[in-house]
C-alpha positions, 0 to 999 in steps of 0.5 A: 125482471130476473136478472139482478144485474139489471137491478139498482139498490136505493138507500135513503139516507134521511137525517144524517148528523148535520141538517136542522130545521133551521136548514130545512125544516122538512128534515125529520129528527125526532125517533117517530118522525124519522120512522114515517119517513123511513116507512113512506120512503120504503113505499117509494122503492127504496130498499135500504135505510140509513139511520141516523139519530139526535140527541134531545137538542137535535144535535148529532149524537148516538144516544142508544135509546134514540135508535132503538125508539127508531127501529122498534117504530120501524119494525113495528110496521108490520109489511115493511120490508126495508133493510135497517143500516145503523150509523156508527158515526153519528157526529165526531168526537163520539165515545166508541163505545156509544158508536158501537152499541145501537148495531151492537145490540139492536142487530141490523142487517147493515152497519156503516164503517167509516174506513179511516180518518180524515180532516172533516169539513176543513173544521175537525178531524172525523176519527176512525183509527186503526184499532177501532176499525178493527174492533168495529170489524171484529164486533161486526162478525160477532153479531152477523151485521155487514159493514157497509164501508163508507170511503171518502178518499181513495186511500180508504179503499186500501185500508178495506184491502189491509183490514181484509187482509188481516181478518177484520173484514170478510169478502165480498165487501160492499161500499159506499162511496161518499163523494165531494164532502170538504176534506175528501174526494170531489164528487165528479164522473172522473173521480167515480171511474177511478174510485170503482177501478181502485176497488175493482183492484183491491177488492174484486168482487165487491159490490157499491153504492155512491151519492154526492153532495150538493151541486154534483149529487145528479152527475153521481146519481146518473153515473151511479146507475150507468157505472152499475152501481146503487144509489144514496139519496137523502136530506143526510146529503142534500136539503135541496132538492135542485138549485134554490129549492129545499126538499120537500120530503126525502120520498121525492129524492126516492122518486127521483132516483126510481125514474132515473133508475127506470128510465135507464132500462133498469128496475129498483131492487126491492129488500129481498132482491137488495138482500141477495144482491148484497149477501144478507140474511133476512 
C-alpha cells in the first residue's frame, strides 16, 4: 500500500519516568534491557521509540550516560531501523540542562517537547516555562531534531501556536496528545475530537499521535486509528495489559495495536514510511 494516509505510526513508549519492578516487574530499566525491548518491539511493527532512562536506583532522572548506553545499544543492531525520540523529561525537577543534553548530543531524529507546565498527578508541578520551551525550541533547530509536542491540555496547543509564531517552532508540527493523566485532560473520544479540531485551527497542516492512560487507553487507541491518527503504546502509560492482568512485555502492547491498525483496513508504517510521513531525514 502506497497511499500513507492509509498508514498509521506506532510508538512504544517502554519505561517512562514512573513504573518499577515493584508495579510490574516486566518493565525494562536497565540501558540493555531496554535495548531488547526497543529491538524486539521494532520486529513487532513499531516505527518509532520513546526513550526514556533511570538513574542507578531505578529512579527517573536524565543521567546522560544512561541514554547514550541505550542508543549505542540500539544502534549497534545493525538491521533495526527504528526512529530514536529521547525524552526531555524524564522526572520533574530536573536541571535543564540534564533535560537537554542526551537529544543535544546524541542526535535523535525526534525529541519530546513538553508544551507547558501543569500540576502533575495532583503531587507537583511539571515545570516547562516559557523561557525554556524556547531554549528547547531554539536548540532543537540547531541540531536538525523535530520536536515531538507532548500536550496534556488544550491550552498547550496554543502555546505551540505562539512558539511558532515566534520562531521557536518550524511548521508542520507533530503531537502528541497525552490523554487522561491526573492534572490534565481526561482520556475520552469527545475529548480526542476537540484536542485534533484545536490543533487543526492553531496549526494546519500537523500531523498527531495519541495514547491514553489506564481504563481509557482501547477508547483512545481505536479513536486514534479511525480519527487518522497514530499510536503510543507502552509500559510508560500502562503496566497493564486489560483490567487485572500486567503486561507481559511492551511487544504485546505493539501486537495489539498492529491488529487493530490492520483490522481497521489500514497497514503499519514502517520507519521510512514513518519518516516520510513525518518529515524527517534518516
Amino acid at each position: 500500500m502506497s497511499d500513507l494516509s492509509k498508514k498509521r505510526i506506532i510508538t512504544v513508549a517502554t519505561t517512562g519516568a514512573w513504573p518499577t519492578k515493584e508495579n510490574n516487574p516486566n518493565v525494562p530499566i536497565e540501558p540493555a534491557e531496554i535495548a531488547e525491548e526497543v529491538y524486539n518491539c521494532w520486529k513487532e511493527g513499531a516505527a518509532i521509540a520513546h526513550i526514556h532512562c533511570r538513574n542507578d536506583e531505578g529512579k527517573a532522572a536524565m543521567v546522560f550516560e544512561k541514554f547514550e548506553e541505550v542508543v549505542r545499544l540500539i544502534r549497534a543492531k545493525k538491521d533495526c531501523d527504528i526512529i530514536l525520540n529521547l525524552t526531555t523529561s524524564g522526572g520533574v525537577n530536573l536541571r535543564e540542562e540534564d533535560r537537554i543534553k542526551p537529544f543535544y548530543e546524541l542526535q535523535p531524529e525526534l525529541a519530546s517537547y513538553d508544551c507547558g507546565t501543569m500540576n502533575w498527578q495532583h503531587t507537583t508541578v511539571f515545570e516547562n516555562n516559557p523561557k525554556f520551551l524556547e531554549k528547547l525550541g531554539t536548540l532543537m533547530q540547531e541540531r536538525g531534531v523535530k520536536p515531538e509536542i507532548e500536550v496534556f491540555d488544550p491550552g498547550m496547543i496554543y502555546n505551540a501556536g505562539y512558539l511558532v509564531k515566534k520562531g521557536f517552532l518550524k511548521p508542520p508540527l507533530h503531537f502528541q496528545f497525552c490523554m487522561g493523566v491526573p492534572g490534565g485532560i481526561g482520556a475520552s473520544t469527545k475529548n480526542l475530537v476537540f484536542m485534533k479540531e484545536i490543533m487543526e485551527e492553531v496549526a494546519p497542516g500537523s500531523t498527531w499521535s495519541a495514547f491514553g492512560i489506564g481504563a481509557s487507553a482501547m477508547e483512545i487507541l481505536y479513536a486514534t486509528v479511525a480519527m487518522g491518527g497514530h499510536v503510543r503504546v507502552g509500559m510508560e502509560d500502562n503496566v497493564y495489559y486489560k483490567k487485572g492482568v500486567l503486561a507481559e512485555s511492551n511487544m504485546q502492547f505493539v501486537a495489539r495495536a498492529k491488529r487493530v491498525i490492520e483490522e481497521f483496513g489500514c497497514e503499519v508504517a514502517s520507519p521510512d514510511e514513518a519518516r516520510m510521513i513525518l518529515g524527517l531525514k534518516k
